[in-house]
VMD Tcl script that draws the C-alpha trace (Angstrom):
set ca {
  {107.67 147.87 231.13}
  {106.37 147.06 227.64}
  {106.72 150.47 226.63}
  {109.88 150.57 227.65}
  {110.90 147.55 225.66}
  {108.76 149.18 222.34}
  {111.18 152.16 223.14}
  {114.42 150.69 222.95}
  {113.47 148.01 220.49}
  {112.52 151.21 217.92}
  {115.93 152.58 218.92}
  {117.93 149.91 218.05}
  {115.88 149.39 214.70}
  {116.41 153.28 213.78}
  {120.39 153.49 214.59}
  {120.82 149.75 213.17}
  {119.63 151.35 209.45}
  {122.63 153.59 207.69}
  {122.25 155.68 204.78}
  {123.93 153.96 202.69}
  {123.22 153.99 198.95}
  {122.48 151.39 196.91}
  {124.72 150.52 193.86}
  {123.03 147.47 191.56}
  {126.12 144.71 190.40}
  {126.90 144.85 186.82}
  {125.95 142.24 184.67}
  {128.52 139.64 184.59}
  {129.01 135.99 182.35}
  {130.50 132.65 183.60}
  {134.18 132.60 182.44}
  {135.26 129.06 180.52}
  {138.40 127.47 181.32}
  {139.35 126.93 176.82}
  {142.03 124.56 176.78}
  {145.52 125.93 176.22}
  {146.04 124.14 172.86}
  {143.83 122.57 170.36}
  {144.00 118.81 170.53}
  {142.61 116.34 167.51}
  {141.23 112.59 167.01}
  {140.15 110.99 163.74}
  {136.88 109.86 162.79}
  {137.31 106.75 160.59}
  {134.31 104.91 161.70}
  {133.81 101.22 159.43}
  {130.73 102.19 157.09}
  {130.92 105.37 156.74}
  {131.84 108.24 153.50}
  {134.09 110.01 155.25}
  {136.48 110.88 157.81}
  {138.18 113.90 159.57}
  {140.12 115.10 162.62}
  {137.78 116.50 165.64}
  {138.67 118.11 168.97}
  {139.72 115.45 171.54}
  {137.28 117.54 174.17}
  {134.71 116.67 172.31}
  {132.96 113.60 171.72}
  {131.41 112.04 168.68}
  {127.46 110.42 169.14}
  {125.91 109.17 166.38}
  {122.30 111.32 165.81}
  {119.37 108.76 166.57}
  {116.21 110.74 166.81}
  {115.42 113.44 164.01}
  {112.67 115.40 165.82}
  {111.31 111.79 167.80}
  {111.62 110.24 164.28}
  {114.57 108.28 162.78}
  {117.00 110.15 160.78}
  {116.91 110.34 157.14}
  {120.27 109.85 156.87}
  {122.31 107.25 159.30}
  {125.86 109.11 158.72}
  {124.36 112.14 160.38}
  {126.53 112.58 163.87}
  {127.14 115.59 166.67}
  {130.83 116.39 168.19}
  {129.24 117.29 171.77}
  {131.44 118.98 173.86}
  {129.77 119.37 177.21}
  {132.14 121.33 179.07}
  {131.00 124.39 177.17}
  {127.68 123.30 176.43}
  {128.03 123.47 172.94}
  {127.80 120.90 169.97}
  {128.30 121.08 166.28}
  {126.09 118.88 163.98}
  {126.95 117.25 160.87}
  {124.50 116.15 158.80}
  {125.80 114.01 155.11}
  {124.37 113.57 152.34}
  {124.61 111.35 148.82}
  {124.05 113.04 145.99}
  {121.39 111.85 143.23}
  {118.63 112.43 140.93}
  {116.46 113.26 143.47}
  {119.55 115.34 145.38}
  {121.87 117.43 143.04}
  {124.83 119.36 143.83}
  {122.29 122.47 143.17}
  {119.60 121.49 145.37}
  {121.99 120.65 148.04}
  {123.99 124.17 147.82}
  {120.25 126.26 147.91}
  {119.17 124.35 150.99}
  {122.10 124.77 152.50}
  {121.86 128.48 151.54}
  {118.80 128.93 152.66}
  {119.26 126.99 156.14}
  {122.38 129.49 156.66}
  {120.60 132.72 155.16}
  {117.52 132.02 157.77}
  {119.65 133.39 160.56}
  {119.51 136.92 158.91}
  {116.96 138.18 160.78}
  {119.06 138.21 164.07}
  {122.42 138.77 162.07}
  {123.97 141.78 161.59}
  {125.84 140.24 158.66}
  {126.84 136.95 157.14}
  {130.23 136.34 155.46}
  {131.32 133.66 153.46}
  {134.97 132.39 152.47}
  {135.27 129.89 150.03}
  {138.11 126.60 150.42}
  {139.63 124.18 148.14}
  {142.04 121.80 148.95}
  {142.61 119.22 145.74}
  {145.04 116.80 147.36}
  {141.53 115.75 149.08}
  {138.75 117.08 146.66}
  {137.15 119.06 149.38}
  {135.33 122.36 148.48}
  {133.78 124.24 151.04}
  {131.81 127.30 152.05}
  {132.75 128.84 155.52}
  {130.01 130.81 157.07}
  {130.44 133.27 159.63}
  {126.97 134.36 161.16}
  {127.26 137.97 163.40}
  {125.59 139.49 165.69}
  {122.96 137.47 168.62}
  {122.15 134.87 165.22}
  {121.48 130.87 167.02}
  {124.75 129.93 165.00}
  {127.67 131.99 164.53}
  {129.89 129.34 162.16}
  {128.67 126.93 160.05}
  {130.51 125.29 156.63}
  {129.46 122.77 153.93}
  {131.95 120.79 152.27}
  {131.74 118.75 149.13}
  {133.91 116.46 146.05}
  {131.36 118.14 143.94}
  {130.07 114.24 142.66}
  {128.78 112.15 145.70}
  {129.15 113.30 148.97}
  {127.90 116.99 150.78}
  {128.19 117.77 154.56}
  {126.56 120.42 156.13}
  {127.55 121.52 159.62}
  {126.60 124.18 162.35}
  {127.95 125.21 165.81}
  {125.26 125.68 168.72}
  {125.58 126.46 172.30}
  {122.55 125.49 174.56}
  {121.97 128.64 175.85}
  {120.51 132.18 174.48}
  {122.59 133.66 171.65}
  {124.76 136.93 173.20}
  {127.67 137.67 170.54}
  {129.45 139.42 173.21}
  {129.85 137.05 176.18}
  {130.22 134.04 173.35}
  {132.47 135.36 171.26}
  {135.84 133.98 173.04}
  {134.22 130.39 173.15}
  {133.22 131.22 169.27}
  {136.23 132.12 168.40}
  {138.00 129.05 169.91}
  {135.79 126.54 168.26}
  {136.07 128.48 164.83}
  {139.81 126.97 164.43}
  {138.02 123.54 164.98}
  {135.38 123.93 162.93}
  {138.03 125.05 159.91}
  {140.27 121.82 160.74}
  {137.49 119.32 160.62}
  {137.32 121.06 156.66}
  {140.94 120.35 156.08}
  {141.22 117.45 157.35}
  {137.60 116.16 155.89}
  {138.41 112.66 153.08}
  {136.03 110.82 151.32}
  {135.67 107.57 150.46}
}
mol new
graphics top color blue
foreach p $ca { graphics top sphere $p radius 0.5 }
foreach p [lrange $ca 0 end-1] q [lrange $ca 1 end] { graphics top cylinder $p $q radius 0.2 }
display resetview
């Protein structure tokens, strides 16, 4: 009897198996839902040297912790936008003796240029607008770099932003470049829309 049961439970195991042939899936990303239109809200907040439109999906937090430590600065803020787990931070600051319009340009410079070793090239396009005294520098990082746009804007006398767009999540130019691309119009409006005061 219990060869009999070995017998026909091997049987059933041999015709249950089919030759089939395995194919692996292909490699596949999340798709985002981008809004259909892009959608602003000014910053004006009492106190501080400047203001400018941001995306309504996104939400303004004032940067508290530099590294565990307070921040140099306390006009230094993130537009988070968790949706698309992404956030672009600002960081201001006054120029003096100590920081010069030079100084300011090189470290920006530099903090941009440190993304060449994963970029396959970085591009810059240069803005003015004088109704507002706003000059800026619009980077455009490619390839797998941590930070594909970032921009500095100045009056060229007191006040220089610096700001970068990150996503929390492993830098793939391909499957980010939609979600890029979307948040590059953004990035150029907060610029044009950017005042002093």
């Amino acid at each position: 009897m219990l060869r009999f049961c070995a017998i026909i439970l091997l049987s059933i195991l041999i015709s249950s198996c089919s030759p089939e042939t395995y194919s692996p899936k292909q490699r596949g990303y999340y798709q985002l839902e981008l809004p259909t239109t892009h959608a602003y809200k000014t910053f004006e907040y009492p106190g501080f040297p400047y203001s400018f439109e941001y995306p309504a999906y996104g939400t303004i937090i004032r940067d508290s912790s530099f590294f565990g430590e307070k921040p140099e600065n306390p006009y230094w803020l993130y537009i988070d936008f968790p949706d698309y787990n992404a956030r672009i931070y600002l960081s201001y600051k006054e120029m003096s003796a100590k920081y010069t319009l030079g100084k300011l340009l090189e470290d920006s410079h530099q903090l941009t240029y440190f993304h060449d070793k994963k970029a396959d090239y970085i591009q810059d396009d240069k803005y003015y607008f004088p109704d507002t005294h706003v000059s800026a520098i619009f980077y455009t990082v490619g390839g797998n770099a941590a930070s594909t746009y970032q921009f500095m804007a100045t009056d060229s006398v007191k006040h220089f932003i610096r700001a970068g767009l990150y996503f929390n999540v492993s830098p793939n130019a391909d499957s980010l470049k939609p979600v890029n691309d979307f948040f590059k119009v953004d990035m150029l409006h907060i610029i044009k829309t950017m005042q002093w005061k």
